[in-house]
C-alpha positions in Angstrom: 0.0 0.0 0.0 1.1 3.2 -1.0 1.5 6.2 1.5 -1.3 8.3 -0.2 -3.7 5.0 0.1 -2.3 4.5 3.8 -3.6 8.3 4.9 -7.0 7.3 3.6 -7.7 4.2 5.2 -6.5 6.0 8.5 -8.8 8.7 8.3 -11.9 6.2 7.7 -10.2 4.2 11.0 -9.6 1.1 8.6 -6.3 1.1 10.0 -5.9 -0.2 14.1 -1.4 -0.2 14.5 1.6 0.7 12.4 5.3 -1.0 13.1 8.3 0.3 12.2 10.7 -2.6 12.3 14.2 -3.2 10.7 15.1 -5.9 7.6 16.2 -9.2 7.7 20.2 -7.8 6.7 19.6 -4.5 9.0 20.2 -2.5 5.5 17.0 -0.4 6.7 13.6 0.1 8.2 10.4 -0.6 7.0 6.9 0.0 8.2 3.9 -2.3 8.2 0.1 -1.5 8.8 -2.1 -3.5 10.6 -6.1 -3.1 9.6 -8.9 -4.0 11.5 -9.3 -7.1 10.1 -5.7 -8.1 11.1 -4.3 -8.3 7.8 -0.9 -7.1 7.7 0.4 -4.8 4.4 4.0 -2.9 4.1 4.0 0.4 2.7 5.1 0.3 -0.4 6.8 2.6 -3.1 5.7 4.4 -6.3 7.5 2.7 -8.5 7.4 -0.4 -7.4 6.1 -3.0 -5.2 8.8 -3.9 -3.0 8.6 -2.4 1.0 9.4 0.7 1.2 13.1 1.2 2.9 14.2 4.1 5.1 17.6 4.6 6.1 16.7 5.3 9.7 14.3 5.2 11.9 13.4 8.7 12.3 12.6 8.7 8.4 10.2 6.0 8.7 8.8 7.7 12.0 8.3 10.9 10.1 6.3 8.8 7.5 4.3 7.6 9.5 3.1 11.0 11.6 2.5 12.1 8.0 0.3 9.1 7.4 -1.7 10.5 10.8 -0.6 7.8 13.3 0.7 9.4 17.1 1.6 6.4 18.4 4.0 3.5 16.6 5.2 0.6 17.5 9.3 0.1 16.9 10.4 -3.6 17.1 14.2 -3.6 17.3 
C-alpha cells in the first residue's frame, strides 16, 4: 500500500497499528500497517512494489506522523 492509500484508510479508522521494524540484513527500516481485520500490508513505493526502505528510523517515524498515526510501534 502506497502512502497516499495508507492516509485514507487511517482517516476512515480502517487502520488499528503501524510497526516500524528493521530488515532481515539491517540495510533499513520498514513500516507495516495492521487493519482491523488483522491483515498485515508494508507500505510500499511508487514505483514499485517492494517495502518501502528508510535509512533510519526517524525517516520512517516521520512517515508515519505524516500518514496521521501518534503512536507506533518500533520492534528492534
Amino acid at each position: 500500500m502506497q502512502e497516499r492509500e495508507a492516509r485514507l484508510l487511517f482517516e476512515s479508522n480502517d487502520l488499528k497499528n503501524v510497526i516500524v521494524e528493521p530488515t532481515e540484513n539491517n540495510s533499513g527500516w520498514t513500516i507495516m500497517m495492521v487493519d482491523t481485520n488483522e491483515n498485515r500490508q508494508f507500505l510500499v513505493s511508487k514505483r514499485s512494489n517492494d517495502p518501502r526502505l528508510f535509512k533510519t528510523t526517524d525517516a520512517a517515524l516521520r512517515c508515519c506522523v505524516r500518514i496521521g498515526f501518534n503512536q507506533v510501534e518500533v520492534k528492534l
